[in-house]
C-alpha positions in Angstrom: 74.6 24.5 142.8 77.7 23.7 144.9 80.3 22.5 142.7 82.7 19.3 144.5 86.3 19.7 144.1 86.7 15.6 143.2 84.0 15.5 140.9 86.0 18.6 138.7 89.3 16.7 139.8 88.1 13.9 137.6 86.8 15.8 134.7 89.7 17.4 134.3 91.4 14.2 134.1 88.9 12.7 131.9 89.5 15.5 129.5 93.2 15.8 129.9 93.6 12.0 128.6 90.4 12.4 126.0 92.6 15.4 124.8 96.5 13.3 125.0 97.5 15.9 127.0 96.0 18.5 125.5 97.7 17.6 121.8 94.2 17.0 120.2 90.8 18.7 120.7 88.4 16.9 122.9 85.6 14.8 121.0 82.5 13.7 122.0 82.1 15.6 125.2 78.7 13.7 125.6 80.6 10.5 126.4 83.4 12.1 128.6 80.7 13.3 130.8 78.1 10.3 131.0 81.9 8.6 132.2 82.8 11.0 134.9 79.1 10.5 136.4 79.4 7.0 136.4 82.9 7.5 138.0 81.8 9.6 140.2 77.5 8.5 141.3 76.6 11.9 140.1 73.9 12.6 137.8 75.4 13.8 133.9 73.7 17.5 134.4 75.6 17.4 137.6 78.9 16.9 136.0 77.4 19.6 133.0 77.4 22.5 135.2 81.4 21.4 136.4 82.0 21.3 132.4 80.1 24.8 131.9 82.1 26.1 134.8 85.6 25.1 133.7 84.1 27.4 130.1 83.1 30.2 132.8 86.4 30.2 134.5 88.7 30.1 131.4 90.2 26.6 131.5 88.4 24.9 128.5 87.3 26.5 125.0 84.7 25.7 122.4 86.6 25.7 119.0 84.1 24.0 116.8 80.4 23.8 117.0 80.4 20.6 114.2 82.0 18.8 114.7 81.8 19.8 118.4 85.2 20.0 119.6 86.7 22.1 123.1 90.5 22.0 124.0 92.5 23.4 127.4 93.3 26.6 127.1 96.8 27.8 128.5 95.1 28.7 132.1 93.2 25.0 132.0 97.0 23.6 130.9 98.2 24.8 134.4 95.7 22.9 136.3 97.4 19.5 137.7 96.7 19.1 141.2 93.6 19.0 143.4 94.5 22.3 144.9 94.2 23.7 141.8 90.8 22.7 141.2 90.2 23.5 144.7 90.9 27.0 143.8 88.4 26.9 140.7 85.4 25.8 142.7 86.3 28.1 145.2 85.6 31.1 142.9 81.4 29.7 142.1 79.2 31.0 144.8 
C-alpha cells in the first residue's frame, strides 16, 4: 500500500492537537482516525495503516492497552513540516 505524504501530514496534526502538543496521551484513536478520513476522502483502514506506520517508524507509542492511550515519542516530537513526513513515507516500500 502506498502511503500519501498529506494524508500522514494530517494525522500527524490530528494527533499533535488530540495530544496538546504532545502534553497528554492521545485518546480515542478510533475517532482521530474516522476525522482524518473524512478530512482527507480516504477510507478509515486507509488512514490505519498511516497510524500503524508512524508505530513502525518510531514516531508514536502504545502506552496503555485500557484505557488505550499512544503519545509522540521524542523522534515523532521532531516531525513539523511536510518534508518531514515526506521522509517517513519515503522509508515504506
Amino acid at each position: 500500500m502506498r502511503l500519501l505524504p498529506n494524508v500522514m501530514f494530517q494525522l500527524f496534526e490530528e494527533l499533535w492537537f488530540a495530544s496538546d502538543n504532545s502534553t497528554v496521551p492521545i485518546e480515542y484513536i478510533g475517532i482521530r482516525l474516522m476525522e482524518v478520513a473524512k478530512s482527507t476522502g480516504n477510507s478509515r483502514e486507509y488512514v490505519r495503516e498511516h497510524f500503524k506506520e508512524l508505530i513502525t517508524q518510531g514516531c508514536v507509542k502504545m502506552i496503555s492497552e485500557t484505557p488505550l492511550l499512544f503519545v509522540f515519542t521524542e523522534k515523532g516530537k521532531n516531525v513539523k513540516t511536510l518534508a518531514d513526513v515526506e521522509a517517513i513515507t519515503s522509508k515504506v516500500a
